[in-house]
RODOZA-343950 format. One record per residue (C-alpha): y, x, z. Coordinates in pm, whole numbers, plus 32768, in hexadecimal, padded with zeros to 4 digits. Layout:
# RODOZA-343950
     v     u     w
     Y     X     Z
...
# end
This chain:
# RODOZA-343950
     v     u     w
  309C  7966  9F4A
  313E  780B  9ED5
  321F  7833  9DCE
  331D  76F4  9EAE
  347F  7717  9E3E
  33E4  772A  9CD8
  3384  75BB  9D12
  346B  74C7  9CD7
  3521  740C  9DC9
  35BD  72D4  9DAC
  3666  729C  9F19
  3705  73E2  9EEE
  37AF  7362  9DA9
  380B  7246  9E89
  387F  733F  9F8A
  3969  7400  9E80
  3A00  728D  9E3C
  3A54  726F  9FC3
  3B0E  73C8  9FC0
  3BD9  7388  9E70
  3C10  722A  9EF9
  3CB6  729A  A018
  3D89  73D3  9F89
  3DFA  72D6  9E84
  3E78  7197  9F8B
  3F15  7270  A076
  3FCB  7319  9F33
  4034  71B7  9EAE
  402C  7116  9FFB
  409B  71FF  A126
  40EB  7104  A1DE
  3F6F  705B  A207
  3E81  7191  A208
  3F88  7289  A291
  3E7E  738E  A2B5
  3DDB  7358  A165
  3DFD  74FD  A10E
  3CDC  7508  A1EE
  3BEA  74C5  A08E
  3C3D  761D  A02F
  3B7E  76A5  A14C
  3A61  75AC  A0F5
  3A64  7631  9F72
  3A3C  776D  9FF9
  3909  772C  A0C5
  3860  766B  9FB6
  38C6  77B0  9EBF
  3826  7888  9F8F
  36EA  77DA  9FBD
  36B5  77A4  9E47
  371D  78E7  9DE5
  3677  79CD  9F01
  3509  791E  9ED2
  34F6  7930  9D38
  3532  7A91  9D99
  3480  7AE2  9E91
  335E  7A45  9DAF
  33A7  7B08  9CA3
  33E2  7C7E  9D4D
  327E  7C00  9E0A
  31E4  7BE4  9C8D
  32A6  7D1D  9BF3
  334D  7BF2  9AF7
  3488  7C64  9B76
  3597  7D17  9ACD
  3738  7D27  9AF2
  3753  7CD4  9979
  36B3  7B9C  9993
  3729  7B36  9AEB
  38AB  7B65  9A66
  3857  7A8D  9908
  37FA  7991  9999
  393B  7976  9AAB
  39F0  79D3  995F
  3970  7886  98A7
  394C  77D5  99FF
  3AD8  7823  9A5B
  3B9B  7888  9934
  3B96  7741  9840
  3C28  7646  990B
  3D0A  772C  999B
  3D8C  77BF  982E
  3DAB  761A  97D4
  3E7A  75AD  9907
  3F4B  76F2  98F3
  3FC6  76F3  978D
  400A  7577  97D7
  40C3  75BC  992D
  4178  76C8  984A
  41FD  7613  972E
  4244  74D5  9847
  4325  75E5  98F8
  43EF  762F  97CD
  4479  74D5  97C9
  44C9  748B  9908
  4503  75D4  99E1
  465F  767A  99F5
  4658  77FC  99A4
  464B  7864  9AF0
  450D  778D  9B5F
  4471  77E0  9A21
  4481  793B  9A43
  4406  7928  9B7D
  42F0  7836  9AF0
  42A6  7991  9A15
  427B  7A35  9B35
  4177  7944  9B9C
  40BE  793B  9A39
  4092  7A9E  9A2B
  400A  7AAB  9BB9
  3F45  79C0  9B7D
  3EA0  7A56  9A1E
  3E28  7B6A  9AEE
  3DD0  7AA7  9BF4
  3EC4  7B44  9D1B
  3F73  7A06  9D53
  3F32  79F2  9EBC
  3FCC  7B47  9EE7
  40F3  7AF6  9E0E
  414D  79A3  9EC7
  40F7  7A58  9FFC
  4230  7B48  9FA4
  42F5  7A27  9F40
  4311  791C  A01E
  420F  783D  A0E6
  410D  7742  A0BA
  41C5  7658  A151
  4314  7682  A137
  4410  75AE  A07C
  4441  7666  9F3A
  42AE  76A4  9EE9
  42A7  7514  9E94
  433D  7581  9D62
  426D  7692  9CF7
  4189  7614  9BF6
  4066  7737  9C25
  4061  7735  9DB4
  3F0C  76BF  9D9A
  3EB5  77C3  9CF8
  3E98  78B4  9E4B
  3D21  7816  9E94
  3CB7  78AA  9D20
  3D3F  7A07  9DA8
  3C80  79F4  9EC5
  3B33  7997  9E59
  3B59  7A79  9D1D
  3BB5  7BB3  9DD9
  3A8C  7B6E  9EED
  3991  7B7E  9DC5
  3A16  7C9F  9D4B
  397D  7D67  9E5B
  3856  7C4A  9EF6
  3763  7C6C  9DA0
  3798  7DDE  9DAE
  375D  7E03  9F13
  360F  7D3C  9F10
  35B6  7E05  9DD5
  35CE  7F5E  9EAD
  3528  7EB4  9FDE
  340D  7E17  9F3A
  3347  7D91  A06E
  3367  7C6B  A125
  33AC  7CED  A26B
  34A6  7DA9  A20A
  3559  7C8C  A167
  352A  7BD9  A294
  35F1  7D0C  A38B
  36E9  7CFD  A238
  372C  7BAB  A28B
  3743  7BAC  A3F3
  3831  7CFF  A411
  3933  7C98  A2FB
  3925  7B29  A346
  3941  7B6F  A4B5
  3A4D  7C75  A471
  3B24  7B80  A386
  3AEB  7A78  A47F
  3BB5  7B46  A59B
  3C97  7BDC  A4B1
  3D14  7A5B  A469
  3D40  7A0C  A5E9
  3DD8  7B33  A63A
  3EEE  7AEF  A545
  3EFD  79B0  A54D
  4086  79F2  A592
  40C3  7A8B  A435
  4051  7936  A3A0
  40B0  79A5  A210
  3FDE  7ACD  A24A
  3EB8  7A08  A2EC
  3ECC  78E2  A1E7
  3EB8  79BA  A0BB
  3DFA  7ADD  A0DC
  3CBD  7B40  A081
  3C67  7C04  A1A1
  3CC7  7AC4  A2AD
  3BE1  79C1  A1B5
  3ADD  7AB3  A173
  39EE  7A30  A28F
  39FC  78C1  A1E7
  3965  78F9  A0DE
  387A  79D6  A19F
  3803  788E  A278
  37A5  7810  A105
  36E0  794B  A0F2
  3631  7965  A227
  35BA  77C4  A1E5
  352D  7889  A087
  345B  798E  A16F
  33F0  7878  A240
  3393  77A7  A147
  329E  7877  A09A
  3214  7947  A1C6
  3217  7806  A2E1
  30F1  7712  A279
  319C  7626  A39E
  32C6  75FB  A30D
  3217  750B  A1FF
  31B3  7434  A2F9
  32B5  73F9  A405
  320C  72E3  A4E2
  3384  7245  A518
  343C  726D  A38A
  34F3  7147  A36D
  3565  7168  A4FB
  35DB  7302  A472
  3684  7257  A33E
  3746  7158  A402
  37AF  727E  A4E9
  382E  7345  A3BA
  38EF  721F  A2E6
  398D  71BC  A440
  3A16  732D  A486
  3A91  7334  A319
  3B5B  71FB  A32A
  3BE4  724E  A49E
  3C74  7377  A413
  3CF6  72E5  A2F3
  3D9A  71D0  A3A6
  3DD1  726F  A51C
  3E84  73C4  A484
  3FB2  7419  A3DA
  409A  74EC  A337
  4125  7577  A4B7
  3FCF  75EF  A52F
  3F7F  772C  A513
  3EA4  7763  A403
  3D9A  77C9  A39C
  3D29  78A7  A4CB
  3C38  7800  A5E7
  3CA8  7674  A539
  3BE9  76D2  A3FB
  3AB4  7702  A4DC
  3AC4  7574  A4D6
  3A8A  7510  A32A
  39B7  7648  A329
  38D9  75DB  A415
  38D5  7453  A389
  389C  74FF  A1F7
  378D  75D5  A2BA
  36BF  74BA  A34C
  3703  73EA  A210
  369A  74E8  A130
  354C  74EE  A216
  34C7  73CE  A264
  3579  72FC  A14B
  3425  72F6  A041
  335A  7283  A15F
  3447  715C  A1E7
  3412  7010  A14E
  356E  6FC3  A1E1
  35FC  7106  A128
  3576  7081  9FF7
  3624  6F40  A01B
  3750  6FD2  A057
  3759  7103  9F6A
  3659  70EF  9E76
  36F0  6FB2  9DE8
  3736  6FAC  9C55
  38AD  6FD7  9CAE
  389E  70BA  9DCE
  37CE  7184  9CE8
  38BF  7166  9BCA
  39BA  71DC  9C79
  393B  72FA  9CF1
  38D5  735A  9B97
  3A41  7352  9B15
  3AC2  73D5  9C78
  3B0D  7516  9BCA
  3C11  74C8  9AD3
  3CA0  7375  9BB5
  3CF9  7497  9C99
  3DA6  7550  9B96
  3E4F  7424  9AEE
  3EC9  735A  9C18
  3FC2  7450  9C9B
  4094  7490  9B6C
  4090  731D  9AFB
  411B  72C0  9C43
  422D  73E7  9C84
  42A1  73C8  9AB8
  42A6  7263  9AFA
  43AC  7244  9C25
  4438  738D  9B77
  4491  7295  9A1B
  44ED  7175  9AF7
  45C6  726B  9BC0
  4587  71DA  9D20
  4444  7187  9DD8
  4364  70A6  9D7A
  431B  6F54  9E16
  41CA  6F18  9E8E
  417D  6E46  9D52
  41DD  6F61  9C55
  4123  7061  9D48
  3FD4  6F65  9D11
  4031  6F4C  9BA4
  4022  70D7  9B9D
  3EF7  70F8  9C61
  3E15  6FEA  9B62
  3EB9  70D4  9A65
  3E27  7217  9AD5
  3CE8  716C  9B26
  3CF5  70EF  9964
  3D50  7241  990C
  3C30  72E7  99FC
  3B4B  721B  9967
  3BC4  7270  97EC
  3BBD  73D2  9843
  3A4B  73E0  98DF
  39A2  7308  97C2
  3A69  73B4  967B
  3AA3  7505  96F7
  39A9  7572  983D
  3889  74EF  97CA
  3894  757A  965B
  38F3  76E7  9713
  3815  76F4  9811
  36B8  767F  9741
  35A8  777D  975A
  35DD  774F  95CC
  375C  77E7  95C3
  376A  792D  951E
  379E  7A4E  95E7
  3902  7AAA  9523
  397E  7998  95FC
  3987  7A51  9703
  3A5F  7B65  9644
  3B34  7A41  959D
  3B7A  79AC  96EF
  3BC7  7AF3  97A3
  3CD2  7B43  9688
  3D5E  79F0  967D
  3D98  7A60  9825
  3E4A  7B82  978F
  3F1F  7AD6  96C7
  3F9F  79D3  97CA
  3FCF  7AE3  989C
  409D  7B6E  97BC
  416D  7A4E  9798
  4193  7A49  98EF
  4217  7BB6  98AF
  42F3  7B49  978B
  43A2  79E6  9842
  4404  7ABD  9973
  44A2  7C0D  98A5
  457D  7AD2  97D3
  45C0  7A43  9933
  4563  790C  98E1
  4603  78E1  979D
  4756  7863  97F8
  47BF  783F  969C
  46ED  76C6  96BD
  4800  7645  976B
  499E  7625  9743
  4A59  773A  97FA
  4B02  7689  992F
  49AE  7613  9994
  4934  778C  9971
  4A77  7803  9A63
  4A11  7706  9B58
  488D  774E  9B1C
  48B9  78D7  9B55
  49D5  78FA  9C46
  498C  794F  9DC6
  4B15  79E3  9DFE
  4B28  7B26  9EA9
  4C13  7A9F  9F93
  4B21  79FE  A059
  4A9E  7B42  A0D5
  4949  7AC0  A0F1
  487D  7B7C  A1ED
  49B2  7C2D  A28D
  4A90  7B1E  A2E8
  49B8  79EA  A274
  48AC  7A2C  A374
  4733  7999  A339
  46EC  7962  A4A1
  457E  7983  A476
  4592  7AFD  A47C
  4705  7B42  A49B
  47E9  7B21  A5DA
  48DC  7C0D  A5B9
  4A18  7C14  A4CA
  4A77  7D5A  A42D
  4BA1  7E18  A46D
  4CA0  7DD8  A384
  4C6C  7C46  A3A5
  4D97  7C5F  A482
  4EA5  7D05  A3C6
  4FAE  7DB5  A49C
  50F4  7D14  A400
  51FC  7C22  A4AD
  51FD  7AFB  A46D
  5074  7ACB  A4AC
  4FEB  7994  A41F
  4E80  7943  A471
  4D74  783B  A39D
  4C59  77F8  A4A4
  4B3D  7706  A410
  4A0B  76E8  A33B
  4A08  7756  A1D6
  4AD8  7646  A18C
  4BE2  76F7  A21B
  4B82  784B  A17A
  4BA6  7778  A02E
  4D30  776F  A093
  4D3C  78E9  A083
  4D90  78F9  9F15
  4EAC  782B  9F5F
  4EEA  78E5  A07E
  4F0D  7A43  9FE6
  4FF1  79AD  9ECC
  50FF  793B  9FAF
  50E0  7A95  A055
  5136  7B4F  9F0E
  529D  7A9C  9F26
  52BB  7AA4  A09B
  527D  7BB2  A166
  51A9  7B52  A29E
  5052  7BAC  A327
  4EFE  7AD1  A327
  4DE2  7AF5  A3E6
  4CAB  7A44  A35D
  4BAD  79B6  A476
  4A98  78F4  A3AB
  495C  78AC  A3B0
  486B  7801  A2D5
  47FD  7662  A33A
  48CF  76A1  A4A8
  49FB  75E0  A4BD
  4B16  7646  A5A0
  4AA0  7580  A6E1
  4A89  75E7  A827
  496F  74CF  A895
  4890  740D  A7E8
  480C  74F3  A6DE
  46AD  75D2  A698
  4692  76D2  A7C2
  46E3  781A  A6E5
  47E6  776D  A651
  4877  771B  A7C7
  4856  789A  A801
  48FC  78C3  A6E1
  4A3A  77E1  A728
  4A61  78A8  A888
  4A45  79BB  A7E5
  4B55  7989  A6F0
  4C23  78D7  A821
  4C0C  7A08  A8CF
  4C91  7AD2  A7A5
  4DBF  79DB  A756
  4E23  79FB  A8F2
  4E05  7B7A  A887
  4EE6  7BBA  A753
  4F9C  7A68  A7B0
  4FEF  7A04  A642
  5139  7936  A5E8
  507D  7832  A53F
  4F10  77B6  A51D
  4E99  7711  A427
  4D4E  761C  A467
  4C56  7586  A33F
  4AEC  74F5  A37A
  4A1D  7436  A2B5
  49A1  7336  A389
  49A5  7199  A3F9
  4AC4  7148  A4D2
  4A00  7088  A59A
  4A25  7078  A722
  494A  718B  A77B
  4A28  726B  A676
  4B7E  7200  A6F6
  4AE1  72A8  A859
  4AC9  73CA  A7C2
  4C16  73C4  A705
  4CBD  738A  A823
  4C31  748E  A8DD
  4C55  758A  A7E2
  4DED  7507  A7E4
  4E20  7526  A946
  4D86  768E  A96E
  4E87  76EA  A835
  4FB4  7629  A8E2
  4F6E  76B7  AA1D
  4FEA  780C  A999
  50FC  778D  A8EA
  50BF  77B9  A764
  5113  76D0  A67E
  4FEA  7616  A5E2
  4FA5  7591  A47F
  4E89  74C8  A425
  4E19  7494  A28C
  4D2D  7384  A28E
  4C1D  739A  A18C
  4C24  737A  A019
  4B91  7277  9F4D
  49F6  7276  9F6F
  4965  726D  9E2C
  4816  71D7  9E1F
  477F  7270  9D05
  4824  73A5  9D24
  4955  73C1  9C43
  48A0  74D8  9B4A
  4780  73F3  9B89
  4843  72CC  9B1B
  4907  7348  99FE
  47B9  73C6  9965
  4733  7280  9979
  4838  71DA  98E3
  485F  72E8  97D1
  46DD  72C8  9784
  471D  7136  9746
  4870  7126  968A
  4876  72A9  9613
  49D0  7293  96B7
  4A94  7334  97EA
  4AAE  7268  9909
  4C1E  71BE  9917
  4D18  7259  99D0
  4D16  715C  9B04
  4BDD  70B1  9B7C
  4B60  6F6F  9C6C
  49DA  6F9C  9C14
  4915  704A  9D55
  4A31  70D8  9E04
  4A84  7079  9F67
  4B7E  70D9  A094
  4AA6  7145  A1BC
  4BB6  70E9  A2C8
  4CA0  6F70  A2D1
  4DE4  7033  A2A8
  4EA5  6F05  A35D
  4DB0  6F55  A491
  4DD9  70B7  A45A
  4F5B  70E3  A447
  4F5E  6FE6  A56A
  4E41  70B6  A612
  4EE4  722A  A5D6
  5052  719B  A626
  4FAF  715C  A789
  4F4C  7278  A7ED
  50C1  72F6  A762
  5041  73D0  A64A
  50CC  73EC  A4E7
  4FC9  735F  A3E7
  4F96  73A8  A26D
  4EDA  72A5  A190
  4E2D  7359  A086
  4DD6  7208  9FFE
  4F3D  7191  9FBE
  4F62  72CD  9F11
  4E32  72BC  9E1E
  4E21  7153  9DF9
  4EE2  700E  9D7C
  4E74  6EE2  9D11
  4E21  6F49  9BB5
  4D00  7028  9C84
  4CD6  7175  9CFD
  4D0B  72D5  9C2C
  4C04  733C  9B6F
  4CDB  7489  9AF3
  4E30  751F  9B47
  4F05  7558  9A27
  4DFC  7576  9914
  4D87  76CA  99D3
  4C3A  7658  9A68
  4B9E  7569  9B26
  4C31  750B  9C7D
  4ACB  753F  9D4B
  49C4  7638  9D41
  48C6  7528  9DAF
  48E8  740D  9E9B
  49D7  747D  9F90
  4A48  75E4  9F41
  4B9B  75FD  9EAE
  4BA4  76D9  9D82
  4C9E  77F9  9D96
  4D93  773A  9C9F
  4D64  75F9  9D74
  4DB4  76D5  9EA7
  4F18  7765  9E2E
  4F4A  75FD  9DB7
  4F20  7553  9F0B
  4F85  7678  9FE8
  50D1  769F  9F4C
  5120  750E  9F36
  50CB  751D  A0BF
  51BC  7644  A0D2
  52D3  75A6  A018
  5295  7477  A128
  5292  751D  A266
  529A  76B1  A23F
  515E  7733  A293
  51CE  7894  A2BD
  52DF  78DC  A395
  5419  7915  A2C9
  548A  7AA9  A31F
  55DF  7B02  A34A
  56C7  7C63  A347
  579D  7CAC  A42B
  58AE  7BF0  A377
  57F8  7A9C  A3C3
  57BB  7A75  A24E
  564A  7A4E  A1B6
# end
């Protein structure tokens, strides 16, 4: 038998600097290699290769034993990661507000034990807004590929023979294979899980049978024609998909196949040589390990300091970092650990030094997040997600929610009703104070990222609008209140309009708030970053990254048309000293960029109320109030 993953391999080094390449650009550059994540899937075929043949080879010889097989993942896996963790920790402290760092805690302790793919599959999605600012989402490939070799070793232990590896392979990579297609619509569950990536790194493992039991395969009459196939499917995936294609399921089929042929025919192609087994394609690949571990946090901590994202220069700057600090970590602290020479207490030393960052993992999120880091009106602002918004009841997430509940709609005369986005729900606070003084009824009709227009928006959130129209023609409120965060472009006014009309046409009187300041930053975001420079609270009024979405001249002149009564939020919040950073030394006007915090809300709701009565002023029989 030849002994062929135990022969090293220089234009699969080069092959690990293609995948990390890739991951890394379309991490700091989404906008060039938009489908980039596909290097995961090529990391996982060159894993299984490297690790199914040595193996194989050494359950073939009766060399093989668990022990050894898990001290050396322990010393191959666990240095770099304990480095770039502690760092990412202490990095965190600094610049993440309690709530993100306790979440971050979350993520450190996952991650320690190597279930981070099934705790980011819990908490939100690969590729949705908020993981770009989870420092450890890289972290689900280690999960996967740690949790597959928890069973592979032991199952090719207990089957011993070759052809039984071989119906191994085909029956659970063939299985996991489906299992990803046939849920390709439950794309968290398919991206992250073991079971739906399982039959990846089983194509690496079925290229280790081959490549010991084939004689043919080491002489493929047409290598460099196989190579070219392979780099050419890699980099049409990387460039041709993106983060709206179903993924992985059938598409993964495509850098599988290209790592497959690479991994193949690349020590026979002359081209393949020239291309990967370069000094710096090589190079790369050596330190691909911990660049892959150190790009990710250096990029989200970085725009996480600045407080806003990072310009395609900085996001460069970051990425040549990473690639200094990869290189760092494999010469000073890889090497040493992985020598043949390293003392086997490593392995105990570096398994307890796991422990212990798991346990700080443990410790950040039971302090949740240490708020005592930061002054208090930044921790109210930080920490507050007001009750009155009724997320989830009457702040729909139209994603898996269509329906309002019950008491959304309260039965009392005068009924006033807030239909928008969660801009508008913001305005409940303010809402529910006025109500304490005045008795009248609300009914709350929101739904997340939808704003109240009847054309012109997302399809569900269309649904959504006719839906609430529907409900308004229904109870037939006295008043109805409309905020959206949005342009005011043409396209929008179409949809205002039309969202007017429908109201007018059944004779309620209409309100529209336009939107509160944007902060750029983030207020918390901004008022950290200002307290980390001048160990100050921001002032009371600011000009620095805030903006009015909407021209209120057009606006007023726009509303006024269509003979509706309009509320500037801006006017309200802002004069030419700047915009409120905090109401009345009680907290910070904004829970991030556009949310009005619950003291903002009573602020601006009852100034608008004062203006034009909101609610519907009750009177007894008497005629008196």
């Amino acid at each position: 038998m030849t002994h062929s993953t135990a022969t090293y391999r220089p234009h699969i080094d080069g092959l690990r600097a293609v995948a990390v390449m890739v991951v890394v650009l379309f991490h700091a550059f989404p906008e060039i290699v938009p489908g980039g994540f596909i290097g995961v899937d090529v990391f996982f075929v060159i894993s299984g290769f490297l690790i199914s043949g040595i193996t194989f080879d050494q359950v073939s010889d009766g060399s093989f034993t668990l022990s050894d097989f898990y001290a050396r993942r322990v010393r191959r896996i666990v240095p770099a990661l304990l480095l770039v963790t502690g760092i990412t920790v202490a990095a965190s402290w600094l610049v993440l507000l309690p709530s993100a760092f306790a979440h971050f805690g979350q993520q450190v302790l996952a991650s320690s034990l190597f279930g981070a793919n099934f705790f980011f599959w819990l908490q939100s999605g690969y590729f949705s807004p908020d993981a770009s600012s989870f420092p450890l989402l890289h972290l689900w490939s280690l999960g996967v590929e740690e949790q597959f070799y928890i069973v592979w070793p032991l199952l090719a232990l207990v089957l011993a023979k070759p052809r039984q590896w071989l119906v191994a392979i085909l029956l659970i990579g063939g299985a996991s294979f489906l299992l990803s297609v046939m849920l390709a619509d439950h794309r968290e569950f398919d991206f992250y899980l073991p079971a739906t990536r399982a039959w990846e790194l089983m194509a690496g493992a079925a290229l280790a049978w081959l490549d010991s039991r084939v004689p043919a395969m080491k002489k493929l009459p047409i290598s460099s024609f196989l190579f070219g196939i392979g780099l050419a499917l890699i980099t049409a995936s990387s460039f041709l998909f993106d983060q709206t294609v179903q993924y992985p399921s059938w598409r993964a089929a495509v850098p599988v196949t290209g790592a497959a042929l690479i991994v193949t025919a690349g020590a026979q192609s002359r081209f393949a040589a020239f291309v990967l087994s370069n000094r710096a394609a090589v190079f790369t690949g050596l330190i691909s390990y911990p660049l892959y571990l150190w790009h990710w946090p250096v990029l989200v901590l970085a725009a996480a300091a600045k407080f806003m994202p990072l310009t395609p220069l900085e996001r460069g700057a970051a990425v040549a970092i990473a690639y200094a600090l990869a290189a760092a970590t494999f010469r000073f602290v890889e090497l040493p650990i992985r020598s043949k020479r390293a003392p086997r207490t490593h392995v105990v030393t570096l398994t307890a030094g796991l422990a212990a960052i798991a346990v700080v993992g443990a410790i950040i999120t039971g302090a949740d997040g240490f708020p005592n880091r930061f002054p208090a009106d930044l921790l109210i602002a930080d920490s507050e997600r007001p009750a009155a918004w009724r997320v989830d009841e009457c702040l729909l997430n139209l994603a898996s929610q269509t329906q309002f509940v019950q008491s959304c709609v309260e039965n009392r005369r005068p009924l006033v009703a807030v239909w928008g986005d969660s801009t508008a729900a913001a305005l409940m606070p303010g809402m529910r104070d006025i109500q304490s003084r005045s008795p009248f009824g609300l009914a709350q009709l929101t739904a997340s990222s939808c704003q109240p227009l009847l054309t012109g928006g997302p399809p569900s959130c269309e649904a959504n609008n006719r839906r609430v129209l529907a409900l308004i023609e229904q109870v037939h409120p006295d008043v109805v209140l409309l905020a959206g965060f949005g342009p005011l472009d043409e396209a929008e006014k179409e949809g205002w309009a039309a969202t007017v009309a429908a109201l007018k046409g059944i004779r309620t009187r209409v309100v529209v708030i336009g939107p509160a300041p944007l902060w750029k930053r983030g207020l918390p975001e901004q008022f950290l970053s200002y307290y980390i420079s001048h160990r100050d609270r921001l002032p009371e009024r600011s000009i620095t990254q805030v903006k009015n979405l909407w021209d209120e001249r057009s606006a007023k002149q726009f509303f006024t048309q269509q003979n509706v009564e309009y509320a500037s939020a801006w006017d309200r919040l802002c004069n030419a000293d700047g915009c409120l950073t905090r109401i009345d030394e009680k907290g910070l006007s904004a829970l991030d960029g556009v949310h009005l915090s619950a003291i903002a809300s009573i602020f601006l709701v009852n100034s608008i109320n004062n203006d034009v009565a909101l609610a519907p002023r009750v009177t007894d029989h008497s005629g008196k109030e």
